[in-house]
C-alpha positions as CSV (number, residue, x, y, z in Angstrom):
1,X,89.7,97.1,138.3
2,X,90.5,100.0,140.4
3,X,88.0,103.7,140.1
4,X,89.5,105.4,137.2
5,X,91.2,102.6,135.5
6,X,91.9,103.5,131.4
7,X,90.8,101.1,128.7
8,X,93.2,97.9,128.5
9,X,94.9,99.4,132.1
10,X,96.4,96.3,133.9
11,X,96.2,96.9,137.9
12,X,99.8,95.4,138.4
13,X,101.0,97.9,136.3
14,X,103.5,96.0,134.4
15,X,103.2,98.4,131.3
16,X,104.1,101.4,133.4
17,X,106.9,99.6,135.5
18,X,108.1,98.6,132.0
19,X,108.0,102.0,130.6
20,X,109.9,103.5,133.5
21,X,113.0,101.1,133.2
22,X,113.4,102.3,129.8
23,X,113.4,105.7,130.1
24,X,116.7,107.6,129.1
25,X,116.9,104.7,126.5
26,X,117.2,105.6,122.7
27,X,114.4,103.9,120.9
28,X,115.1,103.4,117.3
29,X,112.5,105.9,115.6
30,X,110.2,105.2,113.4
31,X,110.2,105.5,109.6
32,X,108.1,108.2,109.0
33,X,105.5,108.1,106.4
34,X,106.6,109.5,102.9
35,X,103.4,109.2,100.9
36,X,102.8,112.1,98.7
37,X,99.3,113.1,99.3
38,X,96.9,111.8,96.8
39,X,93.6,113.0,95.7
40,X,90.3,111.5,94.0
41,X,86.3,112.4,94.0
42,X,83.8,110.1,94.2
43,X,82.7,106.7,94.6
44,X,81.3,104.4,97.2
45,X,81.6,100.4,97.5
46,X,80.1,97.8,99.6
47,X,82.3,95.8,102.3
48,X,84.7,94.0,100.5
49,X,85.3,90.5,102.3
50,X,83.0,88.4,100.0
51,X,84.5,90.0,96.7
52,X,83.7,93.7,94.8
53,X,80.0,95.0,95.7
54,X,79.1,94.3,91.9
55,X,79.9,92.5,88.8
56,X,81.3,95.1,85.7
57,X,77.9,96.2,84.0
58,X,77.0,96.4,80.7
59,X,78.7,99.8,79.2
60,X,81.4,99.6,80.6
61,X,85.1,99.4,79.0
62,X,86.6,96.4,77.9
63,X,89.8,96.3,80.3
64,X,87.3,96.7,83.4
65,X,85.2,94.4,82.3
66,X,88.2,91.7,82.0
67,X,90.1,93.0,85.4
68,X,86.0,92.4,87.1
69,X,86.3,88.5,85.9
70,X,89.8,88.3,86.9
71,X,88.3,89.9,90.7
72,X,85.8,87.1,90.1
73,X,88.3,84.1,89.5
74,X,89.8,85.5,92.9
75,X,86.8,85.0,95.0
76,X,85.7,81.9,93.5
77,X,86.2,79.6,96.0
78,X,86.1,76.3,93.9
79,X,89.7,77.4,93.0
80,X,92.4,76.0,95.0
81,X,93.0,78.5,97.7
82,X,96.5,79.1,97.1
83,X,95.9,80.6,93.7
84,X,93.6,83.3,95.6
85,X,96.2,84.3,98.6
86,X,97.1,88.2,98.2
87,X,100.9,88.0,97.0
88,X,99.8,85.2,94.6
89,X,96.3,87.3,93.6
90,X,98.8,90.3,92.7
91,X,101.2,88.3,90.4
92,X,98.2,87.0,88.9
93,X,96.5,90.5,88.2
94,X,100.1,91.9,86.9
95,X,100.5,88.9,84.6
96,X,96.2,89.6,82.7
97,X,97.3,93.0,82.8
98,X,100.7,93.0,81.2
99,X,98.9,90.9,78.2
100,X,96.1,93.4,77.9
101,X,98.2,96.2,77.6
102,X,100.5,94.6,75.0
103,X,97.0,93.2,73.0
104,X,96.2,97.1,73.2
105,X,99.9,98.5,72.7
106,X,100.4,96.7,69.6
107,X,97.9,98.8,68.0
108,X,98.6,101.9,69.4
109,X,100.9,104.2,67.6
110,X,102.3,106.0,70.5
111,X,102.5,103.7,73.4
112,X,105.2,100.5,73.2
113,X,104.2,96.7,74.0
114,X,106.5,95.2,76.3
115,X,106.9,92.5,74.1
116,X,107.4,94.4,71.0
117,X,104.8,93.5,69.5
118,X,103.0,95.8,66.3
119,X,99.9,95.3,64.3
120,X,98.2,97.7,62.3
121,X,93.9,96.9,62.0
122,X,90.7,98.6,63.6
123,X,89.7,99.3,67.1
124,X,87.8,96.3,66.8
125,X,91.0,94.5,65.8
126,X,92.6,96.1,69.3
127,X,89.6,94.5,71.6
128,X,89.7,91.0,70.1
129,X,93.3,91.4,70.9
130,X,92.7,92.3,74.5
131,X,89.8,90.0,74.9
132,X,92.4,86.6,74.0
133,X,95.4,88.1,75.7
134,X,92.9,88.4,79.2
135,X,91.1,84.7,78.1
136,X,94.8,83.1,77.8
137,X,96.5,84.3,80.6
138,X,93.1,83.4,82.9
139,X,92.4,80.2,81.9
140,X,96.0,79.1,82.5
141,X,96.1,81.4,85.7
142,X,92.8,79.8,87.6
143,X,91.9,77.4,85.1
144,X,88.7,77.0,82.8
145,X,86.1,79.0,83.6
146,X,82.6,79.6,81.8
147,X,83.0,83.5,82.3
148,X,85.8,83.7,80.4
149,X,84.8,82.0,77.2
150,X,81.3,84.4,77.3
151,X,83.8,87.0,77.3
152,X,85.0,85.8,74.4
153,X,81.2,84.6,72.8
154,X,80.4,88.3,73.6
155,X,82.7,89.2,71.1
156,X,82.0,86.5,68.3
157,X,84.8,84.8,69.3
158,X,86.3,81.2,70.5
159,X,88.9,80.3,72.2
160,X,91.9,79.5,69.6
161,X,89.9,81.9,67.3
162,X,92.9,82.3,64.0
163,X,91.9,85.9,63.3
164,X,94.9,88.2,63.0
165,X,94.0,90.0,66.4
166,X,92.9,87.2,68.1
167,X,96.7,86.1,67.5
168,X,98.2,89.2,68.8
169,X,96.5,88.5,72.1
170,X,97.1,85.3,72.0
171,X,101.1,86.4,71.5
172,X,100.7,88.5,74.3
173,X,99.6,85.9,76.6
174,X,102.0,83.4,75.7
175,X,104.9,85.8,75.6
176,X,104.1,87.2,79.4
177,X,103.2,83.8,81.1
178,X,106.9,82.3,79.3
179,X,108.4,85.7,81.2
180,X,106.7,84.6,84.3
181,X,107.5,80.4,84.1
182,X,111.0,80.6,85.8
183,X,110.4,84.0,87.8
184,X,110.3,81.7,90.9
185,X,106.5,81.6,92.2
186,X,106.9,78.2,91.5
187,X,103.7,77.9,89.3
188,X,101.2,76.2,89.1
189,X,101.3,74.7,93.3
190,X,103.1,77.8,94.3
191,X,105.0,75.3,96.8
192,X,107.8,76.5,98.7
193,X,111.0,75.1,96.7
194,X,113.0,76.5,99.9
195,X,111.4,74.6,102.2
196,X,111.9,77.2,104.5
197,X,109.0,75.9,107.2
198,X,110.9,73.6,108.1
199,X,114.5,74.8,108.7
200,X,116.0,76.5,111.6
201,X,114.5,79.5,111.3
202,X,111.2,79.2,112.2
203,X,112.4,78.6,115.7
204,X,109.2,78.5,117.5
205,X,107.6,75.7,114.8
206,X,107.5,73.5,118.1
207,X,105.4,76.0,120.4
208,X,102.3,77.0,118.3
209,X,99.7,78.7,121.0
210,X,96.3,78.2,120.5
211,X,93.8,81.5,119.3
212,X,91.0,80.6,122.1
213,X,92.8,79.9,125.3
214,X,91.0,77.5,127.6
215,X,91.9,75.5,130.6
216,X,92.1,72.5,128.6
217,X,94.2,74.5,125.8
218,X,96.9,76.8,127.4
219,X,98.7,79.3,126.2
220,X,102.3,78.3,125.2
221,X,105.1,80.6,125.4
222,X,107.4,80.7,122.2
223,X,110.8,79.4,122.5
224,X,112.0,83.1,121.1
225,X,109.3,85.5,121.8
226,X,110.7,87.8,118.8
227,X,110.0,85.4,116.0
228,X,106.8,84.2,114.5
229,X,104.8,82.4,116.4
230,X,102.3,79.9,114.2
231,X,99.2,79.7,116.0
232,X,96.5,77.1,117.0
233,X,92.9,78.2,115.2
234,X,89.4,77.6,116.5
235,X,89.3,74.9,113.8
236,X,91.9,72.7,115.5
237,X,94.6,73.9,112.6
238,X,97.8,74.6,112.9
239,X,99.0,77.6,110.9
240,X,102.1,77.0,108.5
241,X,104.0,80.4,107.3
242,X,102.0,81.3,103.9
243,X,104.5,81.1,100.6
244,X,107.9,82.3,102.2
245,X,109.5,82.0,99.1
246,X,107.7,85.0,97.8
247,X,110.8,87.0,98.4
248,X,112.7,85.5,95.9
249,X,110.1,86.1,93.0
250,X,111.1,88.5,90.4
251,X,109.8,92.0,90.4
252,X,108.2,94.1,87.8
253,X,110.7,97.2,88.3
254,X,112.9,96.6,91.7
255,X,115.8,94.7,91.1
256,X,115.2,92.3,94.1
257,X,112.9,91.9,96.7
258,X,115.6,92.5,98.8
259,X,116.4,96.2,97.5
260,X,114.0,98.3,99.6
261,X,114.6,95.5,102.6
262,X,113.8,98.2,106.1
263,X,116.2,97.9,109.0
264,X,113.8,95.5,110.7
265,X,111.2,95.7,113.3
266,X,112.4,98.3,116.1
267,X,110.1,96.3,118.8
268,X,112.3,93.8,121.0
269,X,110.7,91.3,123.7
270,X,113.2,90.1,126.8
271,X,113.1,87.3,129.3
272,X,112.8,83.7,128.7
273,X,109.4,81.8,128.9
274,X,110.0,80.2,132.3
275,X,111.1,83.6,133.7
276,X,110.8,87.2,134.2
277,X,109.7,88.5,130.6
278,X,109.6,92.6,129.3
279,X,110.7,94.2,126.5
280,X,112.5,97.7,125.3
281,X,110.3,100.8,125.4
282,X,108.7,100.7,121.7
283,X,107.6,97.2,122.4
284,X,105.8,98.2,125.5
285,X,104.2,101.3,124.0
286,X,103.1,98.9,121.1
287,X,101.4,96.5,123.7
288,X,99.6,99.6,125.2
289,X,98.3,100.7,122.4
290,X,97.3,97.5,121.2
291,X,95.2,97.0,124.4
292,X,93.8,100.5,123.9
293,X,92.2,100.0,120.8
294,X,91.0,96.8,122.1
295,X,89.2,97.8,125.1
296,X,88.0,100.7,123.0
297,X,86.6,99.0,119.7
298,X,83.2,100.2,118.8
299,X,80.7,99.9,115.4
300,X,83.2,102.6,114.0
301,X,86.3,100.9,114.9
302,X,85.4,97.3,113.9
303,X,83.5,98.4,110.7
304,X,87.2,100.0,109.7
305,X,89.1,97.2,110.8
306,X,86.5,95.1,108.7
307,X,86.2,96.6,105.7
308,X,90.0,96.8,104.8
309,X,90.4,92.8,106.0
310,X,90.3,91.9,102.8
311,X,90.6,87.8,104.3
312,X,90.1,84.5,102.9
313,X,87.3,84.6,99.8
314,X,87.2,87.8,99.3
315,X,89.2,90.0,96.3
316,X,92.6,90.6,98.7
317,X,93.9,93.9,99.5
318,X,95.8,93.8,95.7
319,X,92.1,93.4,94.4
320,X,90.6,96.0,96.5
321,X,93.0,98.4,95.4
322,X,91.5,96.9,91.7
323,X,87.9,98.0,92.6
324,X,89.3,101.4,94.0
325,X,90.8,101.6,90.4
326,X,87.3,100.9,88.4
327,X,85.8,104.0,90.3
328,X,88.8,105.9,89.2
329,X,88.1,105.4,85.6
330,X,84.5,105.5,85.8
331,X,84.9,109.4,87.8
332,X,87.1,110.0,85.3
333,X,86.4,108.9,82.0
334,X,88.6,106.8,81.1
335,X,89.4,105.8,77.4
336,X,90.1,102.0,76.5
337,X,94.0,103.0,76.2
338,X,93.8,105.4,79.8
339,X,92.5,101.8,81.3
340,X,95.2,99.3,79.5
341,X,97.8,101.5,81.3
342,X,96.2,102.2,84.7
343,X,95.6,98.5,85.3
344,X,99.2,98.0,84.3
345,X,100.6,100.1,86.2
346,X,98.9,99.6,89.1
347,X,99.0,96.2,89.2
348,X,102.9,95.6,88.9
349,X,103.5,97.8,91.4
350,X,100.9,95.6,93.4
351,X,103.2,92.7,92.2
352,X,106.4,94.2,93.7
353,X,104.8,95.2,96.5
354,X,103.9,91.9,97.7
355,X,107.5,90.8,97.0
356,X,108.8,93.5,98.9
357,X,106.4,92.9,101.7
358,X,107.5,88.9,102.0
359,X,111.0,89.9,101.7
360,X,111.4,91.6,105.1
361,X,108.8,88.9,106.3
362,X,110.9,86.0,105.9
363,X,113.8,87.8,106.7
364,X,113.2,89.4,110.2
365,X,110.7,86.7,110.6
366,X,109.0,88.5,113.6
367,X,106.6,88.3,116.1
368,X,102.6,89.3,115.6
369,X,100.9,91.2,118.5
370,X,99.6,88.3,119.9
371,X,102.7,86.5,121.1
372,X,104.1,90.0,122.4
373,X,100.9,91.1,124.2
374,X,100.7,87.6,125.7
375,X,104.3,87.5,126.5
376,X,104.5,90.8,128.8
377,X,101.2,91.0,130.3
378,X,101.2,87.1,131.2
379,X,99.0,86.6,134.8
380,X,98.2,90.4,134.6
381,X,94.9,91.7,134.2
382,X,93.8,93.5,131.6
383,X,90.6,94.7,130.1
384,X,89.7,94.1,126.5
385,X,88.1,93.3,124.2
386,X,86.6,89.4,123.7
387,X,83.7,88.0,121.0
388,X,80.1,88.6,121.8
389,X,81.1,89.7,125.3
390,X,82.4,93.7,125.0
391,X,85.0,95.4,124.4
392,X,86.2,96.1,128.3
393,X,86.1,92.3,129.6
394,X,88.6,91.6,132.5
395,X,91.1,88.9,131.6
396,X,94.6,87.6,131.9
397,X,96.9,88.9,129.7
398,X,98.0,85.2,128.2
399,X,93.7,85.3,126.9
400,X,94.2,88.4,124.7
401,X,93.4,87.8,121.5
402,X,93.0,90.5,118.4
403,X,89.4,91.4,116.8
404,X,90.6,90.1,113.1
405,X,91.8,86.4,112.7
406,X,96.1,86.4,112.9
407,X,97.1,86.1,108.9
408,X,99.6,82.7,108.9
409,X,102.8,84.6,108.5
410,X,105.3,87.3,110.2
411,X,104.2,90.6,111.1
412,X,106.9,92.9,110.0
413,X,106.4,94.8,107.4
414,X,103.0,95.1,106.9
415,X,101.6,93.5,103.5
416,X,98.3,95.7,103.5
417,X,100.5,98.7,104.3
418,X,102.9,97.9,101.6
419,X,100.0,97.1,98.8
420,X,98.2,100.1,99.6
421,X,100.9,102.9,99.7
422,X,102.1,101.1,96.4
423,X,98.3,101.4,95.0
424,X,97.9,104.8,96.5
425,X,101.0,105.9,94.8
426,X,100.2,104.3,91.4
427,X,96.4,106.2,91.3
428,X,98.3,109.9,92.5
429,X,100.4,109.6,89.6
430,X,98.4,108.6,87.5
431,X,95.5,111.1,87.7
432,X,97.7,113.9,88.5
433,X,95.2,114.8,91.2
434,X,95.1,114.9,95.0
435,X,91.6,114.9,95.9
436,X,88.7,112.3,95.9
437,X,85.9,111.6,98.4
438,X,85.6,107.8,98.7
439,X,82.8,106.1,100.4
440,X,82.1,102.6,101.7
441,X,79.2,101.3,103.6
442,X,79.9,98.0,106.2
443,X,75.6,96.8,107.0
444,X,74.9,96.1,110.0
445,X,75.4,92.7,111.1
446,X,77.7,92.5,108.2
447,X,80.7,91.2,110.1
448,X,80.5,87.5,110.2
449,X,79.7,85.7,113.2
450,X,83.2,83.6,113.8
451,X,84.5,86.8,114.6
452,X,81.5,88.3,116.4
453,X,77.4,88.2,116.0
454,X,75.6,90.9,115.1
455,X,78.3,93.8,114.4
456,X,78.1,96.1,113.7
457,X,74.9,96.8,116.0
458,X,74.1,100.1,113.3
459,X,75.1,100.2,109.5
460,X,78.2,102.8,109.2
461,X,79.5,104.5,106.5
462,X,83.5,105.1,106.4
463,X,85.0,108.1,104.3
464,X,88.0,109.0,102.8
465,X,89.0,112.6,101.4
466,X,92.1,111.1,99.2
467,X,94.6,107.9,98.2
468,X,96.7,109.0,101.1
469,X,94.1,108.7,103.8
470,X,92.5,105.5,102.1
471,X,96.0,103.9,102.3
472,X,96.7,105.3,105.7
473,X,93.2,103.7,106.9
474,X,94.0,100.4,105.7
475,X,97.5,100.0,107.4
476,X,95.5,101.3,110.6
477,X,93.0,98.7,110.4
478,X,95.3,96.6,110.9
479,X,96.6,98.0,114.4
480,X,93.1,98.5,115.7
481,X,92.5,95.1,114.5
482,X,95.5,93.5,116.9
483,X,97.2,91.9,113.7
484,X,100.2,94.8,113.3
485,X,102.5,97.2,115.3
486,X,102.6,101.2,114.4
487,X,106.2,100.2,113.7
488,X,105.3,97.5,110.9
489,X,102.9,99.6,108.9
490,X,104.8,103.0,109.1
491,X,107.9,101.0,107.2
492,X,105.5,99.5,105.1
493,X,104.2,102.3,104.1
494,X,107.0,103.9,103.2
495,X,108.6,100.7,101.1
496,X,104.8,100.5,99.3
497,X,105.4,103.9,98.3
498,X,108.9,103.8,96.6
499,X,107.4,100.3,95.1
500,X,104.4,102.3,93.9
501,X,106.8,105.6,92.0
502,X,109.4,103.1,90.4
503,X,106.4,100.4,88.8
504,X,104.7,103.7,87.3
505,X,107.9,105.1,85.9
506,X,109.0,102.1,84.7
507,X,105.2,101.3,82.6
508,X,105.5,105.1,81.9
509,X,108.5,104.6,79.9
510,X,106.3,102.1,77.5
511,X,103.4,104.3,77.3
512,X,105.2,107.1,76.1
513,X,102.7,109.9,77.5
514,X,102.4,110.7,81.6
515,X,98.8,108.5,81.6
């Protein structure tokens, strides 16, 4: 590396070269982020990879008790895994949710059950209700658990209890999960009916690259460097696009998944793998900025790109946004009623965002930041970032590889954009307020060891003045982590939004009242 060199600067200077051809060039511009700004005081949570820093405690309300078991089921890893993947975790959470508030609606005089159901009888009445709608739509969700019938024993209850109430929940249940049979998750294996791995399509099916290049294991070039490319893990798996059917599953309150489908990823590779490769002037700009973050990551930078990972056994990005939700009502308050509709609310529009999300990535099908960092800086030098060795290690370009583990499906949009605006969204109107300090802690060492030991080296402590910037953070993350393009998560971010408005209308039209 030359005197002077930036971070992630590659001495053939490729990047720059690149950058030059394309000036004069119209790139498409960006969507522009059209989050209303959010607000919300208080709160602080532990890093959220291995599930929510703590189990609902004794006092509080029934509905966050019941949403804390559902966060449970979704972290339980002797549950098949499918069952606990984020679009799947959301439908989930939107289907115990729906039945809650319809076990509470029924005995509300103001606010209307979604399945028309009405009961007169106590307050007590209304939380037997709730407790059998949440224990039915569980049990048949992630199967039997013993949480879920102390839930019920907590109560004096049993499952199949005849008690008037415990019927109305039960009602509620059944009525949501025959709603949700044929609404084309394809329940209870979530298989792909579309079979859509293995059609045309996924073009590059034939040239996964491994994640740890090594002389032994190459990397391989895509056949089409602007589609998804599956990659090879350190485990020796090959990836397989995660539930691409999930565009066709019905929404809460869009009419398709299709209906708030973006123009498509603005970032375009060129060449052919055997020959001279480049790409238009976003593209480029995206692979420099990937690099810079790279060769730049410190205990701040890797704690954020951490804590909003939300991977494999922990409560998903929809659950997060769940845990973000039980501080809400905690700072706030909330009645039993205020929480039957919050966790509505918030979790179909958490529903229909991961639709959304799925839609535009089976349809544009595109490229992570791997395969496009890999494709133009191939035989250059860079410096970046690689495990337990720094952040400015010298290295080909085709040896890149991101600080969070690739997620097994396209990049564009991103899903933890698009569940976070929505979320963000859902809280903003909710509250009616624009302002909360939020607070999370990653320990040191915290971060596991498969993607690097002992990070980070101090303890930090991430803030967050409002739902805007929390939601903004998270679709960041997941730049600095190397898994998304600026491009992805600004569109995101604006399609999670309009999800978010349009799921809160829509449950605000049964409530009756704003919240």
């Amino acid at each position: 590396m030359r005197a002077g060199a930036s971070p992630g600067h590659d001495p053939g200077g490729r990047l720059g070269r690149l950058l030059a051809r394309e000036r004069g060039r119209v790139v498409r511009a960006r969507v522009v982020l059209l989050v209303a700004t959010l607000a919300f005081t208080g709160g602080s949570a532990a890093g959220l990879l291995g599930g929510p820093a703590a189990k609902a405690a004794a006092g509080e309300d029934l509905v966050r008790q019941w949403n804390q078991v559902a966060l449970n089921s979704i972290t339980d890893t002797s549950i098949p895994q499918i069952r606990r993947v984020p679009p799947v975790a959301a439908r989930s959470l939107a289907i115990v949710h729906t039945a809650i508030y319809d076990a509470w609606a029924a005995y509300d005089p103001t606010a209307d059950a979604t399945n028309g159901a009405s009961a007169a009888g106590s307050t007590d009445d209304q939380k037997l209700a709730i407790s059998h709608a949440a224990y039915e739509t569980l049990s048949t969700l992630f199967g039997a658990r013993a949480e879920f019938g102390a839930m019920l024993a907590a109560q004096g209850s049993a499952p199949g209890d005849p008690a008037p109430a415990a019927q109305i929940g039960q009602r509620a249940a059944a009525d949501i999960l025959t709603q949700r049979a044929g609404d084309g998750a394809n329940f209870p294996s979530y298989a792909d009916p579309t079979n859509w791995s293995s059609s045309a399509a996924n073009v590059n099916k034939s040239t996964p690259t491994p994640v740890v290049v090594t002389q032994q294991q190459p990397h391989v070039q895509p056949v089409d460097p602007n589609k998804w490319q599956p990659l090879i893990n350190p485990d020796g798996t090959t990836q397989s696009f995660l539930v691409p059917h999930w565009a066709f599953v019905t929404p809460f309150a869009m009419t398709s998944g299709g209906s708030l489908r973006p123009a498509g990823p603005a970032v375009r590779l060129t060449g052919t793998a055997g020959g001279q490769k480049g790409g238009n002037g976003l593209v480029v700009l995206e692979v420099q900025q990937a690099l810079k973050y790279s060769a730049e990551l410190n205990d701040q930078t890797k704690s954020t790109a951490w804590y909003w990972s939300d991977g494999p056994g922990s409560v998903t990005p929809p659950g997060h946004w769940n845990v973000i939700a039980q501080e809400v009502s905690r700072r706030r308050g909330n009645t039993l009623g205020q929480d039957a509709k919050l966790f509505f609310a918030l979790n179909n529009a958490l529903l229909d965002a991961g639709i959304v999300a799925w839609d535009a990535k089976r349809a544009f099908n595109s490229m992570r930041p791997i395969t496009a960092v890999r494709w133009i800086m191939e035989n250059a030098m860079i410096l970046a970032w690689k495990p337990n060795q720094g952040s400015r290690v010298r290295m080909p370009g085709q040896e890149w590889r991101p600080f969070l583990p690739t997620p097994p499906f396209a990049e564009y949009t991103s899903g933890h954009s698009t569940f976070s605006a929505a979320a963000a969204a859902v809280l903003r109107s909710f509250t009616g307020s624009d302002s909360f300090s939020f607070s999370a802690t990653v320990a040191q060492g915290s971060i596991p060891s498969s993607i690097e030991s002992g990070v980070p080296t101090n303890s930090v402590t991430l803030s967050w003045p409002s739902f805007t910037e929390m939601a903004k953070s998270a679709g960041v993350s997941r730049q600095i982590g190397g898994i998304h393009f600026k491009d992805g998560d600004d569109h995101a971010r604006a399609t999670g939004t309009t999800c978010g408005n349009a799921a809160y209308n829509k449950a605000k039209g049964y409530f009756k009242t704003t919240s």
